[in-house]
C-alpha positions in Angstrom: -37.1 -2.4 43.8 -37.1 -5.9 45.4 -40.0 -7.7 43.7 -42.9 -9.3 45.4 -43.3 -13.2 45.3 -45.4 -13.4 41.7 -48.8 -15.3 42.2 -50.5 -13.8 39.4 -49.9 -13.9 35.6 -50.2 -11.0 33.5 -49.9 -10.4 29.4 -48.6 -7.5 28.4 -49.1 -6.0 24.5 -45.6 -6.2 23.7 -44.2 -3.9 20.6 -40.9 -3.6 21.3 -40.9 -0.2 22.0 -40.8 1.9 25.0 -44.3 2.2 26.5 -44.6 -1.8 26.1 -41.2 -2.6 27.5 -41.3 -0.5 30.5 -45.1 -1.3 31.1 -43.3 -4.9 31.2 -40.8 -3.5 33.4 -43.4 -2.2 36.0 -45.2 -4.9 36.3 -42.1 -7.2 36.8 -41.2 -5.1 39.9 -44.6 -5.2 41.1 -44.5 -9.0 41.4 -46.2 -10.2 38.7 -45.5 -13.3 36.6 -45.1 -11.5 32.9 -45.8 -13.1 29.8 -45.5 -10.8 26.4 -47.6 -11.1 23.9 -46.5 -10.1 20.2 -49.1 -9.1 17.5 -48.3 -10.1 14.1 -50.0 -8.1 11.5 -50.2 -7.2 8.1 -47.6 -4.7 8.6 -45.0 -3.8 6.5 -41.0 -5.0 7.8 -43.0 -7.6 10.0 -40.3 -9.9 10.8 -37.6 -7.0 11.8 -40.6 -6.2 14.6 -40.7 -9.5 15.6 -37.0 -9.7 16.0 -36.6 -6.7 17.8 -39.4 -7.4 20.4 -37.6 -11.0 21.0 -34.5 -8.9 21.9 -36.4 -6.9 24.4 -38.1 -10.1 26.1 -35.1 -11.6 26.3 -33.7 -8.6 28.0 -36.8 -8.6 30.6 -36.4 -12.3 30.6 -40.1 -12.8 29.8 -41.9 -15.4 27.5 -43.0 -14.1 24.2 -46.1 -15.4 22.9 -46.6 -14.5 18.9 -50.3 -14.4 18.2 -51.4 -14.5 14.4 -54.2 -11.3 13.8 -53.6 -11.0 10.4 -56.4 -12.2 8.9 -59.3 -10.5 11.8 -57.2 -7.3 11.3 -58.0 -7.4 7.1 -61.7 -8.4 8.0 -62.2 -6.1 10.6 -60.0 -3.1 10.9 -58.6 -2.6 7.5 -62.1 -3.5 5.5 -63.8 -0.6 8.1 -60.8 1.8 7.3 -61.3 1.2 3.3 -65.3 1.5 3.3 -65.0 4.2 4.9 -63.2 6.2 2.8 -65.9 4.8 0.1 -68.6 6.6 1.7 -67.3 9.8 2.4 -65.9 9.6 5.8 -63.0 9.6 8.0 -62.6 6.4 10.0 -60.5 6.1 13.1 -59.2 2.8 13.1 -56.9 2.6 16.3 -60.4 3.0 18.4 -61.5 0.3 16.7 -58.6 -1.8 16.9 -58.4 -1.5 20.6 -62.0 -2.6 21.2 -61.9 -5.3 18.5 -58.1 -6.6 18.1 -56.1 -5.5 20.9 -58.6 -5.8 23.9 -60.8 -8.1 21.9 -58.9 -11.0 20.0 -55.7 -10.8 21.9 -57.0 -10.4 25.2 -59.2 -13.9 24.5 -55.8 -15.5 23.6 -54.0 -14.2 27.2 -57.5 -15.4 28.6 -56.9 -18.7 26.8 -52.7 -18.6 28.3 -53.9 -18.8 31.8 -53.1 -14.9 32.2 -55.5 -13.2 35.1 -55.2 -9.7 33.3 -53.7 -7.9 29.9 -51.9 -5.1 30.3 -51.0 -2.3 27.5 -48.8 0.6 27.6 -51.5 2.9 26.9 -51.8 6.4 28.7 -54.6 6.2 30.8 -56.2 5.3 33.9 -58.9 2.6 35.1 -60.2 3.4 38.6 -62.6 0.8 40.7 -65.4 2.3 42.3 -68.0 -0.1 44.3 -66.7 -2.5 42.1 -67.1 -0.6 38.8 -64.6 -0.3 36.6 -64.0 3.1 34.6 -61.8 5.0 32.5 -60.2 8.2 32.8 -57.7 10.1 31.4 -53.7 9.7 31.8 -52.1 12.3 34.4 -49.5 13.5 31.7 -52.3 15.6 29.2 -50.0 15.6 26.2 -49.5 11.9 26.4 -53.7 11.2 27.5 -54.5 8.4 24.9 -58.2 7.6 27.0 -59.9 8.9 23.7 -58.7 6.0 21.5 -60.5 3.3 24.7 -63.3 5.3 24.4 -65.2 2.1 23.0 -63.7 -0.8 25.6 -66.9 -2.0 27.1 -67.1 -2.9 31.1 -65.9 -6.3 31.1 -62.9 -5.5 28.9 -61.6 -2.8 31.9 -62.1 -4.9 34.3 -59.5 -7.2 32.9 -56.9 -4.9 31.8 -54.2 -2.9 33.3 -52.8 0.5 32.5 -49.1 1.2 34.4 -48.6 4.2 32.4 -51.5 6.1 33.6 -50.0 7.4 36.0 -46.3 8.2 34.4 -45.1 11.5 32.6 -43.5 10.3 29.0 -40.4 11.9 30.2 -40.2 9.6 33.1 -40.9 6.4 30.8 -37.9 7.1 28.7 -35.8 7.6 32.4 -36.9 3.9 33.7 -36.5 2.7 30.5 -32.6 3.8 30.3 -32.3 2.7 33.9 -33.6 -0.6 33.1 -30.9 -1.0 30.6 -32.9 0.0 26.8 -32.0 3.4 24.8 -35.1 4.1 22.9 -35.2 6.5 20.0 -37.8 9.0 20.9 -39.6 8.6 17.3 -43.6 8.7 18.3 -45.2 5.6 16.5 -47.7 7.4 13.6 -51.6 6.7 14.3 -52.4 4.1 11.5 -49.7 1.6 11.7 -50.8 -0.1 8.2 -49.9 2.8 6.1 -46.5 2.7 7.2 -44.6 5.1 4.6 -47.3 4.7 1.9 -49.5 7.8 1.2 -53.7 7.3 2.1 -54.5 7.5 -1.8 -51.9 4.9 -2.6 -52.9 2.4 0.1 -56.6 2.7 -0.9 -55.8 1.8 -4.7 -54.0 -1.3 -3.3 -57.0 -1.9 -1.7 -59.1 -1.9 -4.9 -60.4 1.6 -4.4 -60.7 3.6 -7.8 -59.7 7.0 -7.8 -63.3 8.7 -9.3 -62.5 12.6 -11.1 -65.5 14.3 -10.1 -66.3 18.3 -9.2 -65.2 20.4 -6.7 -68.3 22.5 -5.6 -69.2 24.7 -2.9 -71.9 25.2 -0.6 -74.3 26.7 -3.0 -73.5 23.9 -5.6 -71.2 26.2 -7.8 -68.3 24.2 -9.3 -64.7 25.6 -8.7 -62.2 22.7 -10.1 -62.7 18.9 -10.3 -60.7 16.6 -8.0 -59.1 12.5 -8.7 -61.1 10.6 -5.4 -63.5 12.0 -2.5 -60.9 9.5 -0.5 -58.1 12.2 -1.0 -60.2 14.6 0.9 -61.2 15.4 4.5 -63.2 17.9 6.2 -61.0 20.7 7.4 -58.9 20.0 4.6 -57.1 22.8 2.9 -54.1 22.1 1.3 -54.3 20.0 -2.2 -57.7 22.1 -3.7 -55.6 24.0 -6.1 -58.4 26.4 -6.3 -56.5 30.2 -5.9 -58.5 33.2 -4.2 -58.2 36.1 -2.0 -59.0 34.0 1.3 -58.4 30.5 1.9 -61.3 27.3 1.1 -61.5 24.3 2.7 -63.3 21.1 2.8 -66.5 21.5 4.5 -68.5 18.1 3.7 -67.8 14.9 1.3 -70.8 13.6 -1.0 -69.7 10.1 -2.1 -73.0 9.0 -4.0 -72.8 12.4 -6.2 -68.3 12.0 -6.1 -68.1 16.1 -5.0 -65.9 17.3 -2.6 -67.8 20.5 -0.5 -65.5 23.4 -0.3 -66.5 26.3 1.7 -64.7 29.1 4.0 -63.2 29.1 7.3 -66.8 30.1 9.0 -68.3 27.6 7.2 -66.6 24.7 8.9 -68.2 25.7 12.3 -71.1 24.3 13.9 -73.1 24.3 16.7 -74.8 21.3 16.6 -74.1 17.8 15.2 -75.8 14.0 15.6 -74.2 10.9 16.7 -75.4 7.1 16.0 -73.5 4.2 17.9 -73.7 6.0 21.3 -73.1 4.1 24.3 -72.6 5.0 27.8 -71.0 3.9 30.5 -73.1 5.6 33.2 -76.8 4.9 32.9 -78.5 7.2 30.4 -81.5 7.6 28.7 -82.1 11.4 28.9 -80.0 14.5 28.1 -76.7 15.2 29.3 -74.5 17.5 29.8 -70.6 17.8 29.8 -67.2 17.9 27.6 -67.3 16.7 24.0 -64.0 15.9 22.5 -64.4 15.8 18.2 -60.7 14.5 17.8 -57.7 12.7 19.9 -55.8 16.4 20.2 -59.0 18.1 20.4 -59.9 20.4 23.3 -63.2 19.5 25.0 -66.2 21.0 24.5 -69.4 21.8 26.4 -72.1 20.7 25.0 -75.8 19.0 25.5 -76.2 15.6 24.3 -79.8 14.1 24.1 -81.7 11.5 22.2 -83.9 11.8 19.6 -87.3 11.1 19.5 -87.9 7.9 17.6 -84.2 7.6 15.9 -81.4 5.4 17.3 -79.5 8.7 17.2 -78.1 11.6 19.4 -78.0 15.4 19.0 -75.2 17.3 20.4 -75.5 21.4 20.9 -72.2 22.7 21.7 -72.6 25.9 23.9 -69.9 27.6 21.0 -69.7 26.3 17.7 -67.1 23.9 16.9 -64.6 23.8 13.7 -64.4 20.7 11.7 -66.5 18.4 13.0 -65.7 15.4 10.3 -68.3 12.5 9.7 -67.4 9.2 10.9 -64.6 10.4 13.7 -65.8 9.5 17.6 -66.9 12.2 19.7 -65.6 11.2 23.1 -67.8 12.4 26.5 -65.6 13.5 29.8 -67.2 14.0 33.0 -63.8 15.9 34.2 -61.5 13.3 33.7 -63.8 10.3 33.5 -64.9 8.8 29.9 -68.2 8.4 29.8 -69.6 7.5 26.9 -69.1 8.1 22.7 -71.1 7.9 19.7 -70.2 7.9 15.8 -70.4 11.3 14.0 -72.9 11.3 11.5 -73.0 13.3 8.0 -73.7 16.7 8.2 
């Protein structure tokens, strides 16, 4: 494709692999004036990343900018992610990241570098309406990552772009050969920071101290004793040790009283569950009604979300109970397609 004369400058979230370099690609052929921009963070095997993203921008014949997180990632994503764990809930640190890191520190710098917009290889899409920005979810549905922006606010979609919204994976990894790269087709896992360490190991790096206490179920009986509530998540059935005719699970934390909740299958749905942090991005002060999505593969669900009276918080009635809902995961609101707004899930 014969490229455009480039007027405007644009920063893409380079990582050196395929969603970045092809996002870079795109954007190249669409005229723009590309600059890549390289995270360095407190990653394991940091300087074979930067090396291999230099390759790439020297491929695309780009700039590469290296921009030094490390120490905002520690204070603000890895700090969340470890107290967290200490009080008995799961933490979800890429949405945080995004809003705080990636679309927050590092789209100031681009700001800061003369770029007009930041672009990521996220799967998604940001449509303009009357001059509104909003987000909605990628065409390919087993690629959609619009549940890990849920928290961007207004004036960080204005400023970014998302080429890959509207590109099957399948036909990323094509450009990408026909653009001259052979990409592995190794997914990247969620939390980049554990790399190949286990959850309970990182957390005793991080000064957490594995506490014995009991295993107990819903009516407070104790079946077993456990090494650290951080080992444990709702849903979780695998690692109890606890033998019987029918399978338990993890049905709740309690991290002042160190017990792990076990309880079975039916005992991890539920019909209703309340949310602090909410914020929309539609106006809304009274009930609504739509799909609630628990988790980034989860399905959906209709539900009813309204305020409650006197409390900064939200109650959610789903209109069929829901299995392992887990405190301290987003809950993700879709109008169809469109995100709409998300709140924090609070202990049960």
């Amino acid at each position: 494709m014969k490229a455009h004369t480039r007027k405007y400058s644009i920063g893409v979230a380079m990582s050196g692999g395929v969603d970045s370099t092809v996002t870079a690609g795109l954007l190249l052929e669409k005229g723009w004036s590309v600059h890549g921009f390289f995270m360095l963070l407190p990653l394991p095997g940091l300087e074979e990343q930067v090396s291999r993203v230099q390759e790439v921008a020297s491929q695309l014949d780009i700039p590469l900018h290296l921009v030094d997180v490390r120490d905002s990632f520690r204070e603000q994503i890895i700090s969340y992610f470890v107290s967290s764990y200490q009080q008995g809930v799961t933490p979800n640190p890429c949405v945080i990241c995004n809003r705080l890191i990636k679309c927050g520190q590092l789209m100031e710098e681009m700001t800061g570098q003369g770029m007009a917009k930041m672009a990521t290889g996220h799967y998604a899409r940001i449509l303009s309406m009357d001059g509104t920005s909003s987000l909605h979810r990628a065409i390919d549905p087993g690629k959609d990552q619009s549940y890990f922006l849920c928290r961007l606010t207004a004036a960080q979609l204005d400023r970014l772009v998302l080429p890959l919204g509207d590109w099957h994976k399948a036909d990323v990894f094509q450009q990408a050969r026909e653009m001259g790269f052979h990409f592995s087709r190794t997914e990247s896992q969620d939390v980049c920071f554990l790399a190949d360490q286990t959850l309970p190991t990182f957390l005793e790096q991080q000064g957490v101290e594995n506490r014995c206490g009991e295993i107990v179920d819903i009516d407070g009986q104790v079946h077993g004793s456990h090494n650290g509530t951080s080992h444990y998540t709702v849903g979780q059935r695998r690692g109890l040790g606890i033998p019987d005719a029918t399978p338990w699970y993890v049905v709740g934390l309690d991290a002042v009283a160190n017990r792990v909740i076990i309880g079975k299958n039916e005992a991890l749905f539920q019909s209703r569950m309340r949310l602090a942090e909410v914020q929309w991005s539609i106006k809304k002060d009274g009930p609504w009604e739509g799909g609630v999505q628990l988790r980034s593969r989860h399905r959906p669900a209709s539900a009813r979300v309204e305020p409650l009276d006197g409390e900064d918080v939200w109650q959610v009635a789903f209109a069929e109970p829901q299995r392992a809902v887990t405190p301290g995961q987003f809950a993700v609101f879709y109008h169809d397609d469109q995100v709409v707004g998300s709140g924090v899930i609070k202990r049960i």
